[in-house]
C-alpha positions in Angstrom: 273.2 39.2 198.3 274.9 42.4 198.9 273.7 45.5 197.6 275.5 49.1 197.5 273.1 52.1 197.3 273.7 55.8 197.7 271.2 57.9 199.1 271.1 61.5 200.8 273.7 61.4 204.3 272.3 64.0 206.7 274.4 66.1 209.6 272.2 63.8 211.9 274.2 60.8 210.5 277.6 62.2 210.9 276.8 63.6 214.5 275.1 60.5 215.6 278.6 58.6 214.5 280.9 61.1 216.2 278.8 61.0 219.1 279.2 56.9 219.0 275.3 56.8 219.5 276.1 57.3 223.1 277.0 53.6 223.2 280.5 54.3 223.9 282.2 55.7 227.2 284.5 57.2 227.2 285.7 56.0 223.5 283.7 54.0 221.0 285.7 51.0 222.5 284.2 47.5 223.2 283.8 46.7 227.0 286.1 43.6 228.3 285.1 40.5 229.0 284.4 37.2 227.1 282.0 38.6 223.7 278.6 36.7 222.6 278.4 34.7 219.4 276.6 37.8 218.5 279.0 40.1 219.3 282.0 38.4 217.5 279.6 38.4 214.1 280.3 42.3 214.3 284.5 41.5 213.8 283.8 38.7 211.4 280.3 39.4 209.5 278.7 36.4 207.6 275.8 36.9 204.9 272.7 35.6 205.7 271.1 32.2 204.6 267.3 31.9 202.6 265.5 29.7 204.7 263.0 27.3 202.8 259.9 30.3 204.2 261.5 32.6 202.4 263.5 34.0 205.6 266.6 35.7 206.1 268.6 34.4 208.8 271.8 35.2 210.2 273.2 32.3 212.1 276.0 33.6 214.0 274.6 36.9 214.4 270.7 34.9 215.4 268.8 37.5 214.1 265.9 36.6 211.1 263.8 38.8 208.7 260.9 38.5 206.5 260.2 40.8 203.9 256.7 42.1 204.8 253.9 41.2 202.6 252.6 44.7 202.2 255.0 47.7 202.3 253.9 50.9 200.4 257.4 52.4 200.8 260.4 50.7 200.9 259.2 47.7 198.5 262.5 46.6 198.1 265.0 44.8 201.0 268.2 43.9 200.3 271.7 42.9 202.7 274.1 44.9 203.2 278.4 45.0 202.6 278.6 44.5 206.0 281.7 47.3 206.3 281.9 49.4 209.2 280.4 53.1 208.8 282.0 56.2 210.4 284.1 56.6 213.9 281.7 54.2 216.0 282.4 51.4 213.1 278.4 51.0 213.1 278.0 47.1 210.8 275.4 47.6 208.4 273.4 44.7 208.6 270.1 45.4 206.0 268.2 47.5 204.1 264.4 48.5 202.7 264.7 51.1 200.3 262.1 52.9 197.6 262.4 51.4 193.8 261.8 53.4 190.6 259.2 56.0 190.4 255.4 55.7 190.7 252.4 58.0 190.2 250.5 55.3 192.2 248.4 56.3 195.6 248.9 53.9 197.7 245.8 52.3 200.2 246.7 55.3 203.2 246.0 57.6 199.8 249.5 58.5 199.9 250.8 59.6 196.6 254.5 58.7 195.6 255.1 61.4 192.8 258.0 60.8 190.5 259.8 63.7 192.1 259.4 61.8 195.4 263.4 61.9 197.1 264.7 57.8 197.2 265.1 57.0 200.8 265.7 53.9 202.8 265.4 52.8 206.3 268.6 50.7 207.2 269.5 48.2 210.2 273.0 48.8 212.2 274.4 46.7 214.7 277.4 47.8 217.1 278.7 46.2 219.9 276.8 47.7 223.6 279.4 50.0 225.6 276.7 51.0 228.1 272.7 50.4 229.0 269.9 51.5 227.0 266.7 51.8 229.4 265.0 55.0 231.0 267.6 56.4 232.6 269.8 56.7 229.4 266.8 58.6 227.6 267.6 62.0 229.0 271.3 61.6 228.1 270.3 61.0 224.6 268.2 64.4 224.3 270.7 66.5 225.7 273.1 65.3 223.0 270.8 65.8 220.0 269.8 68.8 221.1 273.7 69.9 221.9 274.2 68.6 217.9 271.6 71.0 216.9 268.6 68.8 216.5 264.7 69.5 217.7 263.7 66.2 219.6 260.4 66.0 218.4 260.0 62.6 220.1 262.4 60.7 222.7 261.3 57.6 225.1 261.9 54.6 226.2 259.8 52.1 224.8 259.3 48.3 226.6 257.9 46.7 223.5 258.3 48.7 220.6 257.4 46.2 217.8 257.8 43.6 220.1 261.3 44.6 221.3 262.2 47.8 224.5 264.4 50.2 223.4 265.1 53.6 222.9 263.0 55.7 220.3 263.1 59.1 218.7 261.7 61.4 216.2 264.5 64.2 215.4 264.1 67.2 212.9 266.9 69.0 211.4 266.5 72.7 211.4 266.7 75.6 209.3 268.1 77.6 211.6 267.8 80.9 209.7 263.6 80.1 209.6 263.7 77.8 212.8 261.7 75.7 210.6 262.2 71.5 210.1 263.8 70.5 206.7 263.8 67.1 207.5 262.5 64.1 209.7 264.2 61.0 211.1 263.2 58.0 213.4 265.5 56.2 215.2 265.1 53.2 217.0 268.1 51.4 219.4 267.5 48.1 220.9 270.0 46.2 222.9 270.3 42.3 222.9 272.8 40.3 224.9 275.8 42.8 224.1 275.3 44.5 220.9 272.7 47.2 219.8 270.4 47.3 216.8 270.5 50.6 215.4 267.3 50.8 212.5 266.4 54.5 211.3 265.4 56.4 208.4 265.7 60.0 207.3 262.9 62.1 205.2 262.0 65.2 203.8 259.6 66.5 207.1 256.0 66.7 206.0 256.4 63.6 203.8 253.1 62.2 202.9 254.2 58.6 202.0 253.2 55.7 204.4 256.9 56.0 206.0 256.1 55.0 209.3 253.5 52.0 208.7 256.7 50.2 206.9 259.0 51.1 209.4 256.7 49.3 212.1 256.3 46.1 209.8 259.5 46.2 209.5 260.7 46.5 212.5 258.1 43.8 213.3 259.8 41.1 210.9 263.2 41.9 212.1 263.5 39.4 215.0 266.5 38.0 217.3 267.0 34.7 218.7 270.2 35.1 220.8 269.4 31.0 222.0 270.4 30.5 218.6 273.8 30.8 219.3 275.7 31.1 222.2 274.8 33.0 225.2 276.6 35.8 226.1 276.1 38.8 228.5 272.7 39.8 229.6 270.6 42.4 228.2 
């Protein structure tokens, strides 16, 4: 079930791993203590099982996902190799991604031209070094903004598609215009101890439906921690 596709890798990408997504202090080091069934899936990842709906589930790492019956965007979901990415050793978990070219408008009238760049929006999971609620928002800015991103967008979000969490809209900059070249959202959401990294990086003023699939996806993508065993609290 694993699937290997190259698309575009930003400066936001390599920042946010040199920065360890802010999950790691002082070093991208895990904390001590006895690790979750979840957590140990990150040191020893397992593909996921088709359940007889047509799920995806991930035993040990209790997390399931249905494709979405309607995306307009990323039609096409696929698992991951689940090898660590960059110096915060981020585990790729999934992936939805674009497919082929299409002239087609979609229902939001939306036109995906055939020039239209391929992008994806991908699921990480890494193992939680330090909270994620309100008080860690402002950290977050000041470290985008120090990597020479505009925060469009930063809060902290109680039930984002059904799960609180950490959101952001970030542009990267022409600096020699001060204009945005290019849009990403980014979503973190802790459970037990790891955190769900999902986000996806555009051309800015993209007219595709972009963030109606994010959402249903986001949606689908569900964990079930009393699945497996439990480990520290959120």
């Amino acid at each position: 079930m694993t699937h290997a596709r190259s698309f575009p890798r930003s400066a936001l990408f390599a920042a946010i791993f040199g920065l360890c997504a802010g999950l790691a202090v002082p070093s991208c080091a895990g904390r001590e203590g006895k690790a979750s069934k979840m957590a140990r899936w990150l040191d020893d990842p397992s593909n996921a099982k088709k359940l007889p709906d047509g799920k995806w589930y991930w035993e040990d790492l209790g997390v399931t996902f249905e494709v979405p019956d309607t995306l307009y965007v990323f039609k096409e979901c696929t698992e991951l190799a689940h090898a660590s990415e960059g110096d915060a050793g981020w585990i790729p978990v999934m992936e939805c991604h674009t497919v082929g070219e299409s002239s087609d408008a979609d229902e939001f009238g939306a036109e995906e031209s055939s020039g239209a760049e391929p992008i994806a929006l991908k699921i990480y999971a890494t193992k939680k070094t330090r909270p994620l609620d309100e008080r860690t928002v402002t950290w977050f800015e000041n470290q985008y903004k120090q990597a020479g991103f505009r925060v469009d967008e930063i809060s902290y979000q109680h039930s984002f598609q059904n799960k609180p969490g950490i959101y952001a809209k970030l542009h990267v900059m022409d600096t020699s215009t001060d204009t945005p070249t290019r849009e990403i959202l980014q979503f973190m959401f802790p459970k037990q101890d790891i955190v769900f990294i999902a986000r996806t990086e555009y051309p800015f003023g993209d007219t595709r439906a972009i963030e109606a699939d994010w959402k249903y996806i986001l949606w689908n993508f569900e964990t079930h921690p009393e699945l497996g065993e439990q480990g520290a609290s959120e």
